[in-house]
N, C-alpha and C positions, 0 to 999 in steps of 0.2 A: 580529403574524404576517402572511405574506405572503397575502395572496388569490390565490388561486391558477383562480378563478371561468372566469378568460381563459384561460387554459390550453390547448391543443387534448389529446383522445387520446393524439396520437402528433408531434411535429414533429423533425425530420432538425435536426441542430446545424448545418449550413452555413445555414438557413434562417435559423435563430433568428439568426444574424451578419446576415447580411442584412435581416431587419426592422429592427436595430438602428441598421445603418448609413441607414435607409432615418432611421428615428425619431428619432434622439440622432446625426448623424453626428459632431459633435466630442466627443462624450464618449470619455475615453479607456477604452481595450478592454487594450493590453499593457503595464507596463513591466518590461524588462530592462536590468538596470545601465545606467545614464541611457536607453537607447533608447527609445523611448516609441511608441505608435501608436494613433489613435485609431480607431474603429470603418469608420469610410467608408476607410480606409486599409486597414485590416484586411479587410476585404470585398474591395478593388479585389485585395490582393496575391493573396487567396484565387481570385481569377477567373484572375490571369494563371497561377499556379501547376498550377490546376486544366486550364485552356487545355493549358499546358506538356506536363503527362501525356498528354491525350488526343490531343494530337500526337505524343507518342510510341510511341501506340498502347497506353497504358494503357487499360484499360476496367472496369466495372461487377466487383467480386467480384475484379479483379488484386490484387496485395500489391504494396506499396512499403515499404522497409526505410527506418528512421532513426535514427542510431548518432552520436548527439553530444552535448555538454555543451547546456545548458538555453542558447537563447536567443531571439532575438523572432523569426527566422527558423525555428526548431526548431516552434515553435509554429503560426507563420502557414503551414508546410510539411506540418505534423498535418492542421488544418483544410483546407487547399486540396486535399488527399489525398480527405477525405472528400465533399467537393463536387464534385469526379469518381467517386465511387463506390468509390475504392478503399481495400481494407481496408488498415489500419497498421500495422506491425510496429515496434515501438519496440522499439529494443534494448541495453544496458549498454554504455555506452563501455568497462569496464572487464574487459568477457571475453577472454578468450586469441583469438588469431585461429582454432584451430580450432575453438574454440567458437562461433564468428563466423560461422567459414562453414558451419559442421550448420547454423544459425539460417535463414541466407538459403537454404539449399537446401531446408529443411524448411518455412517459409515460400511457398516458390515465387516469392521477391522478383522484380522484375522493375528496379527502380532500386535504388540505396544512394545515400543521402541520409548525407554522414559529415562529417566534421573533422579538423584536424589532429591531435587526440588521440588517436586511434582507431588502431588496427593492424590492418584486415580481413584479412589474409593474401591470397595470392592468388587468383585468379581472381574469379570472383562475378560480381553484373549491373553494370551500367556504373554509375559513381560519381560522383555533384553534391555538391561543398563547398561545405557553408553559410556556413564561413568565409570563402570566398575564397582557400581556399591550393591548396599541389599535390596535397591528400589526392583531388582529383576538378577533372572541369569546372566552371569556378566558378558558381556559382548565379545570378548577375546574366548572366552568358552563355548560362546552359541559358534562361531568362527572356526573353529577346531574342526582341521578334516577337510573343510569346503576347499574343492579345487576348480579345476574350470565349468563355466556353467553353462546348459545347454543352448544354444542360437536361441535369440528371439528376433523376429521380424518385426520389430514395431509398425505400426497402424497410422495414419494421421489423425485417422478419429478417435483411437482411443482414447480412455480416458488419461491424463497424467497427474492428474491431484485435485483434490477435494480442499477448498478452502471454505471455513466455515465465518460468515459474518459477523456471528453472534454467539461468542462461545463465552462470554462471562457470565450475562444474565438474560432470559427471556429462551426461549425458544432456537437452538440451533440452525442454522440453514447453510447447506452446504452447496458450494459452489461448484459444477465440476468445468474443468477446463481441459479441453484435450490439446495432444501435440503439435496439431496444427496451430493453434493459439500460441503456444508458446515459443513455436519455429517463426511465428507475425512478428512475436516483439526481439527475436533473432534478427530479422531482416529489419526491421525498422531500427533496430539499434545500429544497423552498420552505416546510417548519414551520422550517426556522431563519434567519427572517429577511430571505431574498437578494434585491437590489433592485436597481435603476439607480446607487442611491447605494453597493454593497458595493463595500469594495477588501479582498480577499482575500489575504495573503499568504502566498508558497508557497514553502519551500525544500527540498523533496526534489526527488528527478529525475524529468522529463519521463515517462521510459521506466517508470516506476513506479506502479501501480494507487489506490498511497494518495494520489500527485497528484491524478492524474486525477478522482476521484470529487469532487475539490472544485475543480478546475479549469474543467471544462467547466461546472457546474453554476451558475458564477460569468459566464460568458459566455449563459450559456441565457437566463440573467435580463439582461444588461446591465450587469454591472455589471463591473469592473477586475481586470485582475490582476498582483498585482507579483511576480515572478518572482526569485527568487534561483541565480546557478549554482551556488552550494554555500555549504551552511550554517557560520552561525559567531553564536555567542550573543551577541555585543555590538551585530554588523552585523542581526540579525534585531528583536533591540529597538528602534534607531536607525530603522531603516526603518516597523517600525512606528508608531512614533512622529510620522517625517515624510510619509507616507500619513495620515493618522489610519486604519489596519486597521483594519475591522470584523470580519473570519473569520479564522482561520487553522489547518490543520492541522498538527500535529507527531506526530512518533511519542515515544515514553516519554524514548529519553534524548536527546533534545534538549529535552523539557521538562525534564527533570533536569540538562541543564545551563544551562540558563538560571533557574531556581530555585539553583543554586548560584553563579550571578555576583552579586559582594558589588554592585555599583553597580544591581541589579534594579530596586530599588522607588525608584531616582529617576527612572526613566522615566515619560513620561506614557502611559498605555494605555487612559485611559477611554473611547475610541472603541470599546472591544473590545464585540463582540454575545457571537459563541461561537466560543468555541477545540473547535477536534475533536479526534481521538485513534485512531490504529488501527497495525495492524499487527504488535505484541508487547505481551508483557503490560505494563500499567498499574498497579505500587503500589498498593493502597489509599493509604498516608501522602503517598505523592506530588498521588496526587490531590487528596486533603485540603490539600495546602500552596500546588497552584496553587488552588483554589477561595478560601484564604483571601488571599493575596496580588495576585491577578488578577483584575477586576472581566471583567464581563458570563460566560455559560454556559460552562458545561465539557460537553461531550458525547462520550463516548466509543462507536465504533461497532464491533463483534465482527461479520466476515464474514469469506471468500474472495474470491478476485480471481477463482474460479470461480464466483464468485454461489450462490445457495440461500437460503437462510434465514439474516437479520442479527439480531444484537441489537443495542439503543441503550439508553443507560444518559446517563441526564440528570442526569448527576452532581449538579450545584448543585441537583436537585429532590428527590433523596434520598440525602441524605448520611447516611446508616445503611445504604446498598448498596455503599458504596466498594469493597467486596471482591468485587465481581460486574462484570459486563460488560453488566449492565440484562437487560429482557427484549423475546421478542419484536419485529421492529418493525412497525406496520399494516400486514397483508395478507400476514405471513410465517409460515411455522409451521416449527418449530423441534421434534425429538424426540429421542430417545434409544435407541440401540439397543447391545446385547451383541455380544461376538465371533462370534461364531455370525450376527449381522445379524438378529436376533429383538427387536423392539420392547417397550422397558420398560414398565411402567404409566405412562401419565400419571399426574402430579399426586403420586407419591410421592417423598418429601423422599430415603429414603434410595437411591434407584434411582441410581447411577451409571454410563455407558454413553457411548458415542462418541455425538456432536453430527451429526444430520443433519439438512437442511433445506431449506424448498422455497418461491418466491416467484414472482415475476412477472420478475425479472433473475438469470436464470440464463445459462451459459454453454452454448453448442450442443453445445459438446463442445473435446476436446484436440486439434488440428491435426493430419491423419492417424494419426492413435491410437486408434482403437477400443479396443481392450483397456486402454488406461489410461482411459478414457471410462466405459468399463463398470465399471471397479474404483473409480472414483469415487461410481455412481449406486448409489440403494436404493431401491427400490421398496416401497410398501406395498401392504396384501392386496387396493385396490381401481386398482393400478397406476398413483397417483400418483408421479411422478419425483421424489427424495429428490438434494441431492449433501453427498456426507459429507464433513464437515469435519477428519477425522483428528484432533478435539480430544475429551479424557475428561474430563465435566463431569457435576454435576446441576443440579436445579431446586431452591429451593426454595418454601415454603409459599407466597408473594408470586406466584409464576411467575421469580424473577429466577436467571439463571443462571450456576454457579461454576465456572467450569474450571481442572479440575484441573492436567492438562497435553496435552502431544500424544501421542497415541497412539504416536509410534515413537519417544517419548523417555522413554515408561514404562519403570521398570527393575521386572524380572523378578525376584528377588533369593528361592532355596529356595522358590518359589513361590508366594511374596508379592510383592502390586502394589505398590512403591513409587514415590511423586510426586516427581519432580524438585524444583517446585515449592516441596512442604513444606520441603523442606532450604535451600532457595534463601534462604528466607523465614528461616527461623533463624539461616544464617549473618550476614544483613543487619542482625537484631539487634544485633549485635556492632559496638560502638563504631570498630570498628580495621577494620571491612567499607565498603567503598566501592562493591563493584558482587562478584554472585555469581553462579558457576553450576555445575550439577552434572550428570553425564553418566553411566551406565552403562559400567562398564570387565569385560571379561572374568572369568571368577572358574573356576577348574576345581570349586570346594568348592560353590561356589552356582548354579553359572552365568553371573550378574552379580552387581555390588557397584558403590556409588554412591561415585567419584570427586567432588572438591570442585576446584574454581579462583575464587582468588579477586583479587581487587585492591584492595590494602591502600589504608588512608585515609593521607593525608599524615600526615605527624606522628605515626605511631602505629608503633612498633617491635616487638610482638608476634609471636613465632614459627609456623610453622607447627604444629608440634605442640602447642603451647599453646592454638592456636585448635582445633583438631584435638579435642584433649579437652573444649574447654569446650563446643563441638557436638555431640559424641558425649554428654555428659553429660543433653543436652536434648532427644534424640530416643530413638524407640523403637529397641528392641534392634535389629530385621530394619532398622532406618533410617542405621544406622550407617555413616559415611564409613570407608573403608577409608584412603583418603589425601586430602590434599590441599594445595594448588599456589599458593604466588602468582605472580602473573604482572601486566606492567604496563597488561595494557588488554588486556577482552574481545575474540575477533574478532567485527564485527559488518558483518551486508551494509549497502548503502546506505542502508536504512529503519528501521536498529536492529536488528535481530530478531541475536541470538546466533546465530554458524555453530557449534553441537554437535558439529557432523561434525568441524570440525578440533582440537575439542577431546581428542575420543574418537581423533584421530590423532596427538597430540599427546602423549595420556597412551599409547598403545600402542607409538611413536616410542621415548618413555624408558625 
């Protein structure tokens, strides 16, 4: 375990680069596809970068936008943001451009940092290509001139980046998270391991919450990060392999696809410490089959990207919890409350109730939103700030906690609660099941009724209504699939997690 004795309170992450570069200058700090940079490089880019903005009258608390695929510029342009003060807006290369421009205006962007992949639409703030193309002025020329940049005292409070929930379709919402939060999952990352020696590897996006909490946490310490700009299961083992990785996060199915590549277990991985996990839900059997195949820790972490109350589940330390999300993690409290927003009993097994929670890295709030701010928070009777997590779980005897599903993908069905989940789990049973999910679809008799989509296993020719009845056969009456669909592959956002919505558009479409 890491000693964490040296530690400060509170340290600003441009700081923590800079001891490094001061300390370890040739230890390498990035790589992206061959590009490499070591810490003293990392540092200098970080200064002219920073230089950069505050000559262009960026200041303390301004927003800067950054709208590109993952690379070493992507990265050293995050950091150099924050060594001028200014908060980050990371945002999906993959949103429509009016969804692009709500972001930058609701942001208060003051630069767009982009690439040639990117469609901002028009107008917006003035635009630097990290690639070098015509998406903007090229970033080696906005750089020209910038020399050291004036002290900034970073804040704990301030803000350090703006994550938006919802930047494909629907309505923006932006998350802000200040330094404080991010220096929480600093210190919580040091029970697993993180050293001068860690090479971390990462292949979700930049602009993504589940990077992040293991990205920065890997530089706080000094140690490496190899960067992927998009994932692929043979390219993520290989790498690891020639790194020897020590950490890495995935979300579910990219563990699930790299448990199903038949050449798996002739990699070498024993360098591995612990593999992490977040973002959608996690198997039990899945889990079970990285723990048996995959040497060093499995840790899976249950939060928001609005912070609150986390759980950690230490898989390979209790492998009788597979079907849980762990509990608690030190210094969080985690509760339960009813529709009504009325607090469960602690400590009783059968109290089921939305997940709300409350720690040390919380979010300030939603980027000009009050009202979704407020419909986030709970307060309890002695005006402790709660943020609710929209997931319906309980506890059990242990403390460790089960969740059910999410709250707006509960189906309502003659006024009975039924779980997504449970069905999801049934179907997967099924030999001829490859990947499942189930949605709430309009009912005039009931209200709702739970819809099925599934995606069939190779090689396996079974019908829909064949599967249809052999599910039906295995659930409670009020649990019953009305229909259901195969299809060749779930929609799923950048981080795994199933889009419901366009499934539920999908089945109301036909």
């Amino acid at each position: 375990m890491t000693d964490t004795s040296n530690l400060p309170g509170f340290d600003a992450m441009p700081e923590r680069i800079r001891l490094h570069a001061r300390l370890a200058p040739e230890r390498t700090a990035l790589v992206v596809a061959g590009c490499r940079l070591n810490y003293a490089q990392l540092d200098a880019l970080m200064d002219r970068i920073a230089a950069a903005l505050q000559r262009d009258g960026i200041r303390p608390g301004d927003a800067v936008a950054v709208c590109a695929a993952t690379s070493v510029e992507y990265a050293a342009l995050f950091l150099g943001a924050l060594r001028a003060g200014a908060v980050v807006a990371p945002l999906a290369p993959g949103a429509t451009p009016e969804s692009l421009q709500r972001m930058l205006a609701d942001a208060d962007a003051k630069l767009l940092f982009l690439d040639a992949s990117v469609q901002p639409g028009e107008g917006g703030p003035p635009r630097i290509a990290l690639d070098g193309s015509a998406a903007g002025r090229a970033l080696s020329e906005w750089l020209e001139g910038a020399g050291q940049p004036a002290a900034v005292e970073i804040q704990p409070e301030w803000p350090f980046n703006i994550i938006y929930s919802s930047g494909t379709t629907g309505e923006p919402k932006g998350i802000v998270q200040p330094h404080s939060m991010r220096w929480a999952y600093a210190l919580r990352a040091a029970r697993y391991g993180y050293a001068g020696d860690t090479v971390t590897l990462l292949s979700t996006p930049l602009y993504s919450n589940t990077t992040l909490v293991v990205f920065f946490p890997t530089l706080a310490f000094g140690g490496c990060v190899v960067l992927m700009p998009r994932f692929d299961a043979r390219g993520t083992l290989e790498l690891a392999q020639k790194h020897r990785m020590t950490h890495t996060m995935l979300v579910p199915v990219q563990y699930q696809r790299l448990m199903a590549l038949p050449e798996f277990d002739t990699f070498d991985l024993s360098s591995t410490r612990y593999k992490f996990c977040t973002s959608a839900p996690f198997g039990a059997e899945l889990k079970a089959e990285v723990l048996r195949r995959w040497p060093g820790g499995l840790v899976e972490f249950y939060g928001m990207t609005e912070g609150g109350g986390s759980c950690v589940l230490e898989a390979h330390l209790h492998p009788d919890k597979l079907h849980t999300v762990g509990r608690p993690a030190p210094g969080h409290e985690l509760r339960l409350v009813d529709a009504e927003g009325r607090e469960l009993p602690a400590g009783d097994p059968a109290a089921v109730g939305e997940v709300v929670g409350h720690s040390a890295g919380m979010m300030r709030g939603y980027h000009k939103r009050p009202d979704a701010t407020r419909e986030a928070e709970w307060f309890d009777a002695t005006g402790k700030r709660f943020i609710r997590t929209g997931d319906i779980g309980r506890f059990d005897a242990d403390g460790f906690l089960t969740l059910l599903d999410r709250r707006k993908d509960l189906i309502i069905s003659g006024g009975f609660n039924i779980y997504p989940s449970d069905l999801e789990a049934t179907l997967r049973e099924h030999p001829a099941v490859a990947d499942a999910a189930v949605v709430g679809a309009p009912s005039a008799r009931w209200g709702e009724t739970p819809v099925g989509f599934v995606v069939r296993r190779e090689g396996h020719a079974m019908d829909e209504d064949e599967l249809l009845q052999w599910t039906n056969a295995r659930l409670g009456r009020m649990q019953r699939l009305q229909s259901l669909h195969f299809i060749n592959e779930l929609p799923r956002s950048a981080i795994g997690k199933v889009l419901k919505r366009e499934l539920r558009e999908r089945h109301q479409a036909a």
